[in-house]
C-alpha positions as CSV (number, residue, x, y, z in Angstrom):
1,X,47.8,-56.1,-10.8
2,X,47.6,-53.6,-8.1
3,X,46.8,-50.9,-11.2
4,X,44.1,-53.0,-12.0
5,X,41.4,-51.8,-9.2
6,X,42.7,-48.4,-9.7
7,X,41.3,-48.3,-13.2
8,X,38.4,-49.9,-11.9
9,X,38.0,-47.6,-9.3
10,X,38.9,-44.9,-11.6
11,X,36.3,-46.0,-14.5
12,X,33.4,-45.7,-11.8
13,X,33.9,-42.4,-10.2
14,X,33.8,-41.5,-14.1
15,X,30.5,-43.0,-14.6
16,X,29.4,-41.9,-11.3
17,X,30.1,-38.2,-13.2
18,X,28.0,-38.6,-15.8
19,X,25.4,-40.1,-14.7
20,X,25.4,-37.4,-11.8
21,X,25.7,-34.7,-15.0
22,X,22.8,-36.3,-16.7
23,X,20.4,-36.2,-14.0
24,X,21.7,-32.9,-13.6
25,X,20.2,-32.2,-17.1
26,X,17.1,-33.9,-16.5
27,X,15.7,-31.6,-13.5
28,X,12.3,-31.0,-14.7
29,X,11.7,-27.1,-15.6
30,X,9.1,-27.1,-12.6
31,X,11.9,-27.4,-10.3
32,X,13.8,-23.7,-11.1
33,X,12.5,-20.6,-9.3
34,X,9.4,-19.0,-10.7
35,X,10.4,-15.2,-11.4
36,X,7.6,-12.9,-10.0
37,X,7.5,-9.4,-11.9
38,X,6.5,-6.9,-9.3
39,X,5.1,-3.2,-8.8
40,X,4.5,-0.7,-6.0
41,X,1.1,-1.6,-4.5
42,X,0.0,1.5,-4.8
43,X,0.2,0.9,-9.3
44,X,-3.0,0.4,-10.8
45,X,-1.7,-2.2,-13.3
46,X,-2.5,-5.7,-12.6
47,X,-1.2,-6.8,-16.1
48,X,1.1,-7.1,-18.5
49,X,1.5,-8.4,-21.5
50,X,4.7,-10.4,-22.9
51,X,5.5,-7.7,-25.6
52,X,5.1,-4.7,-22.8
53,X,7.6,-6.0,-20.2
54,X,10.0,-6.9,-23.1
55,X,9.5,-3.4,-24.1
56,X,10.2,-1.7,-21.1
57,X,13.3,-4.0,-19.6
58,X,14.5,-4.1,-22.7
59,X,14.2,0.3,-22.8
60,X,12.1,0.4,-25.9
61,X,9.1,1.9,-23.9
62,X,9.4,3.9,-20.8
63,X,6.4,4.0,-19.7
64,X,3.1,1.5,-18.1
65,X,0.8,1.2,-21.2
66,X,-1.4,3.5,-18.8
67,X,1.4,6.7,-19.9
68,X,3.0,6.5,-16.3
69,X,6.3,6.5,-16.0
70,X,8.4,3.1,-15.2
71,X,11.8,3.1,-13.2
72,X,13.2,-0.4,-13.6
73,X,15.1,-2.4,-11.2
74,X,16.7,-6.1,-11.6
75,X,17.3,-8.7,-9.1
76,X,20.7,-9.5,-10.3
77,X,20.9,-13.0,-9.8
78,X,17.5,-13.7,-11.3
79,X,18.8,-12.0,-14.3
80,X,19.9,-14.5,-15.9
81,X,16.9,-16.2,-15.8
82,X,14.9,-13.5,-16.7
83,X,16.6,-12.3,-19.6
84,X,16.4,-15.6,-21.2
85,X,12.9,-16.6,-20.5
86,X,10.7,-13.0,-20.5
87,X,13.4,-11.5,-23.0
88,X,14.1,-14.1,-25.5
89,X,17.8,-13.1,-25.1
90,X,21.2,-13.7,-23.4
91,X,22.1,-12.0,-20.6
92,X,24.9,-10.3,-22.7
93,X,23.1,-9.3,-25.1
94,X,20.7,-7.4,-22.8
95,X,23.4,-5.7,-21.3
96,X,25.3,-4.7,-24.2
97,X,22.0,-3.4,-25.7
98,X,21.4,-1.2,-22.2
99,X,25.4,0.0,-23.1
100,X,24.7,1.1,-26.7
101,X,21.4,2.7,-25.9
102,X,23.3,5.1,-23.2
103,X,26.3,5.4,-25.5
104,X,23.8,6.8,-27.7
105,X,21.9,8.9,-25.4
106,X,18.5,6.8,-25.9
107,X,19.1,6.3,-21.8
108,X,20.5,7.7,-18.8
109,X,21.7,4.2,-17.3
110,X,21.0,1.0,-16.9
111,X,17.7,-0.5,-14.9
112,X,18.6,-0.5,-11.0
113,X,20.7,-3.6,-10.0
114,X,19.7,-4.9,-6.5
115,X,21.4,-8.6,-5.3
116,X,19.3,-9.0,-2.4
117,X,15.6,-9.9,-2.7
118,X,14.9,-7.6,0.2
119,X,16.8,-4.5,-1.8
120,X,14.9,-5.5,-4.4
121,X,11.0,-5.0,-2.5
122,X,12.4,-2.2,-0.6
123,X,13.1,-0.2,-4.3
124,X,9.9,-1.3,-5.3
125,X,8.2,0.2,-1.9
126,X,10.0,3.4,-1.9
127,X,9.3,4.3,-5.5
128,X,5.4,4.3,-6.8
129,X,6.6,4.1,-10.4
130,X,9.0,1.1,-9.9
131,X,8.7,-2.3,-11.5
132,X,11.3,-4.9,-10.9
133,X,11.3,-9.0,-10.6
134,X,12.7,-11.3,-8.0
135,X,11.9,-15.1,-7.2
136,X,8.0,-15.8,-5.9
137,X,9.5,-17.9,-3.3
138,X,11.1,-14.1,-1.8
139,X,7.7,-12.0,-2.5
140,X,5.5,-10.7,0.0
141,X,2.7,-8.1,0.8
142,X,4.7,-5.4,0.6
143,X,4.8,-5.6,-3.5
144,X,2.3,-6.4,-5.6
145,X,2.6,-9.3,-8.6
146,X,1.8,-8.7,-11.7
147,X,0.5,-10.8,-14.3
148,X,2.4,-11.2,-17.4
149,X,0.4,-12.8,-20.7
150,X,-2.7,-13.5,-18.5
151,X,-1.0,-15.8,-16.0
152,X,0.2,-15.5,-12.5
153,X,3.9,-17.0,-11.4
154,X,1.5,-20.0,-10.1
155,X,-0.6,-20.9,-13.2
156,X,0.7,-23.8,-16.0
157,X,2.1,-21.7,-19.3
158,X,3.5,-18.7,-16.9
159,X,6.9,-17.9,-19.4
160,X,9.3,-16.4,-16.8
161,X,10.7,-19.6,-15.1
C-alpha cells in the first residue's frame, strides 16, 4: 500500500504539468512583446508598408521606396518573432534564403546581428541609412518608429507581435 500514494502523488504532479502546459498555450497574443521597426531619426520615412519591409529584410529591395539606401540590422532575439510575424516565414528559412542570396552574389552578407537592444539603437544612431527592429518595451528617443501597414506597435491589427 505504501505504492499507492506514490501513484497518487505521481498522477497529480502529471496533471499539475498539463494543466501548467495548457495555460502555457493559452497566453493571449497581447501578452508577447510588440516588435517596433525602427530608423535613424534623421530618415524621412514615417511608413512602411507590409510588402516593403518584407522586401528589404527579406533582400529583395535595397532600398527605402524614397531610392535611399537601407543597411539592415536585427535584434537577434526578436528574430524569431519577427521573421514569423512581418515575414510570413521561419526563422530558417530566412536565414538560409540570406545564405543562398550571398552564395550567389545577390548580397554581400547577411543584415547586421546585434543581441542587445542597446547595440541595436546604437547601429541605428550611428548609421542614417539604418533600419532595424527591437521590442517597443526597449525603444526610446534616440530612434524613430516606423509605421508598418498604417499602424503603430500600439494600435489593434499592428502584424509584428
Amino acid at each position: 500500500m505504501a505504492q499507492q500514494p506514490e501513484a497518487r502523488l505521481r498522477s497529480r504532479f502529471a496533471h499539475a504539468w498539463v494543466v501548467l502546459a495548457l495555460l502555457g498555450l493559452s497566453v493571449p497574443r497581447t501578452a508577447y512583446s510588440q516588435i517596433a521597426v525602427v530608423v535613424n531619426a534623421s530618415n524621412s520615412i514615417e511608413e512602411l508598408s507590409l510588402d516593403n519591409l518584407r522586401r528589404l529584410f527579406l533582400g529583395q529591395a535595397k532600398t527605402f521606396p524614397t531610392g535611399a539606401h537601407a543597411r539592415l540590422g536585427t535584434h537577434s532575439p526578436s528574430a524569431p518573432t519577427f521573421d514569423r510575424a512581418a515575414l510570413g516565414l521561419q526563422p530558417e528559412i530566412v536565414r538560409s534564403r540570406w545564405m543562398a542570396m550571398i552564395f550567389r552574389g545577390e548580397a554581400t552578407s547577411i543584415p547586421t546581428e546585434l543581441t542587445n537592444p542597446d547595440d541595436v539603437k546604437k547601429f541605428v544612431r550611428d548609421h542614417a541609412d539604418a533600419i532595424a527592429f527591437l521590442p517597443l518595451s526597449n525603444v526610446d528617443g534616440s530612434v524613430k518608429i516606423l509605421a508598418v501597414a498604417g499602424r503603430r506597435p500600439n494600435d489593434a491589427g499592428y502584424v509584428i507581435r
